[in-house]
N, C-alpha and C positions, 0 to 999 in steps of 0.2 A: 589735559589740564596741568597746569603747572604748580608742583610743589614749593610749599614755601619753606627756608632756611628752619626754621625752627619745628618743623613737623618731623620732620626726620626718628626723632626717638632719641639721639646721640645727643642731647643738649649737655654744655659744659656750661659752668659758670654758677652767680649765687641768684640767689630770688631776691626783689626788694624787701621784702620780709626780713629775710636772713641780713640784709646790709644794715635794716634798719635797728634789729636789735642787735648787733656789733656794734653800729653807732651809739647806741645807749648805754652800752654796759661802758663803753670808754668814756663819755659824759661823766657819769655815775665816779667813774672810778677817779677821773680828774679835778670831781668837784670835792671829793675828800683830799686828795691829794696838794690843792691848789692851797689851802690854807694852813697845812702842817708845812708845806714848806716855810709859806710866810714867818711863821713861829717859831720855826729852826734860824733862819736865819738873824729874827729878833733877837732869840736867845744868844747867838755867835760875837752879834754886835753888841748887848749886854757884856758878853765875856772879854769882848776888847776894851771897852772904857775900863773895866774893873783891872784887866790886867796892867792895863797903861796908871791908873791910879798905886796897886802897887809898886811896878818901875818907880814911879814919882816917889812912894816912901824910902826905896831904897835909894833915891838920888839925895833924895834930903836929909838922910845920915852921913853920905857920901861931903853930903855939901858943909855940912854940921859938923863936920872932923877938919875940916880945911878951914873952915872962917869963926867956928864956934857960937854960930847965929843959923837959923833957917834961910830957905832964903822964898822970897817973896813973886820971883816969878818964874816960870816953868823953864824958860828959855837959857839960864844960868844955871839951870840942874847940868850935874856934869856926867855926861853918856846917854842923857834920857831923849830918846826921842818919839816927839808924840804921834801914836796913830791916825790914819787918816777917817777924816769924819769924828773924834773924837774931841769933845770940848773939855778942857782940864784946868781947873783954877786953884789953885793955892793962895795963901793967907797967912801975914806971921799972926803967932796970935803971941805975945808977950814977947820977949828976949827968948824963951827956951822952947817955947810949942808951935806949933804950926796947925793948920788944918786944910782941908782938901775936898774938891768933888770935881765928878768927870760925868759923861753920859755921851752914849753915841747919839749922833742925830736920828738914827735910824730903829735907835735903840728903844727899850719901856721903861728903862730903870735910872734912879741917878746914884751913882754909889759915891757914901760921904765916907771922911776918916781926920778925926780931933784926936789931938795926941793929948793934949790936955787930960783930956778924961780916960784914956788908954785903952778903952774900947776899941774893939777888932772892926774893922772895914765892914760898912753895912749898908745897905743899899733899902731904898723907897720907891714907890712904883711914881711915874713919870719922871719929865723931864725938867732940868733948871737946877735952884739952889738945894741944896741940905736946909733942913729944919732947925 
């Protein structure tokens, strides 16, 4: 009678058992995994609108020492250049103030900043204009 490959006694390898709960535990661990990444990198592209919105303040002093006026669009800021995926709009608001908001596309936040009232850079949950 002929023996067959697997009677031997010497078996290597895993059981479906053993594959199947390998496969689980990495499910498990990728369905936590999958949506903090999402969220890290909301937060990242959060931190570029807000950064590129400061750049924009400091261009607008920049620009304020040279012409003695704000200036009303982004593309006249001098050294400022805008991040990619970042939407940024500026506003004169009188002769001597300005105001401002940026938000990534990708991002949850819009961060606003009116010099008018001289309140520090503050940011609202979604996307579009300041309040």
């Amino acid at each position: 009678m002929r023996k067959w490959h697997g009677e031997t006694g010497n078996e290597r390898g895993f059981t479906m058992i053993e594959l199947l709960v390998v496969t689980a535990i990495i499910g498990v661990l990728a369905a936590i995994a999958v949506p903090q990444f999402k969220e890290y990198r909301a937060r990242a592209y959060d931190a570029r609108a807000q950064s590129d919105l400061r750049n924009a303040m400091t261009a607008q002093e920049a620009y304020f020492l040279d012409f003695e006026s704000y200036s009303a669009s982004v593309e006249r800021l001098p050294g400022f250049v805008l991040s990619e995926g970042v939407n940024l709009a500026v506003r004169t608001v009188g002769e001597t103030d300005w105001a401002g908001s940026s938000y990534h596309e990708r991002g949850t936040k819009t961060f606003c900043f009116d010099a008018a009232d001289g309140k520090p850079l503050s940011s609202q949950m979604g996307l579009g204009s300041c309040n």
